[in-house]
N, C-alpha and C positions, 0 to 999 in steps of 0.2 A: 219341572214337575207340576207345578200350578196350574201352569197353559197347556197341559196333554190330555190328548182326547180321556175321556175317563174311561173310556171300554181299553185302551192301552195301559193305561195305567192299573184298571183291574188284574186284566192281564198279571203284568209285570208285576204287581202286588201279589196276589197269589203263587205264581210262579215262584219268585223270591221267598215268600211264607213256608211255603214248603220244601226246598231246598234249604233255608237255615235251620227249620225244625229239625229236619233228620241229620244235615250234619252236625248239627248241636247236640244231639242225641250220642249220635255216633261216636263224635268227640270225647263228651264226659264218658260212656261207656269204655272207649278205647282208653282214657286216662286212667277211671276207674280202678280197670283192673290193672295196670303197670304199678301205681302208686298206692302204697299198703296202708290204711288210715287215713285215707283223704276225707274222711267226714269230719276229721278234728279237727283241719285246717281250710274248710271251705267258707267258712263265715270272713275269717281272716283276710284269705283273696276276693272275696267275691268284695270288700269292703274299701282295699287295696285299687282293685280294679276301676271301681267308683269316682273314687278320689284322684287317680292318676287321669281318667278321661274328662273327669270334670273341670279340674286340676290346671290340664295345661289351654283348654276351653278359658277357663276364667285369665289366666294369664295373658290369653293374646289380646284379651278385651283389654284388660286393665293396661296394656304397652303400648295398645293402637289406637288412636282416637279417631284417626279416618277409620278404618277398621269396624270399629265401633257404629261408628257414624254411618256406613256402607250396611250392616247390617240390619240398623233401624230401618234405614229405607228400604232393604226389600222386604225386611216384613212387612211396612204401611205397605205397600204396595201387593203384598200376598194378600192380605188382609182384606184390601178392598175387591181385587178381583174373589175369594173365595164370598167372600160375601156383600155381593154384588145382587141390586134385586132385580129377578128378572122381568 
């Protein structure tokens, strides 16, 4: 994604932008209505949901030290190409 032309990568950003917005939309609509009082319980998952993505994120860090090690390096290297002076 770093190295792609940026008018593709607009593209596909946009595109992508607009497709999760409505199905996002869609989604909680469609849940919405099936499930009776989902406002009491949305702080709860939305909190839930956080923590389980973040969760198993931090775990593979903390297991893999190459891992670890593999993803420092391409962020220096994102890093230098995004902010690379022309």
């Amino acid at each position: 994604m770093g190295k792609m032309d940026k008018r593709r990568f607009l593209f596909y950003n946009v595109v992508g932008g607009v497709i999760w917005t409505f199905s996002v939309t869609l989604a909680a609509y469609y849940v919405g209505k099936r499930i009776p009082h989902l406002d009491r319980y949305i702080i709860f998952l939305v909190i839930m949901a956080v923590v389980v993505t973040s969760g198993t994120v931090l775990i593979e860090l903390i297991r893999s030290p190459a891992r670890r090690r593999e993803i420092v390096d391409a962020l220096r290297t994102e890093m230098k190409y995004l902010f690379k002076r022309s």
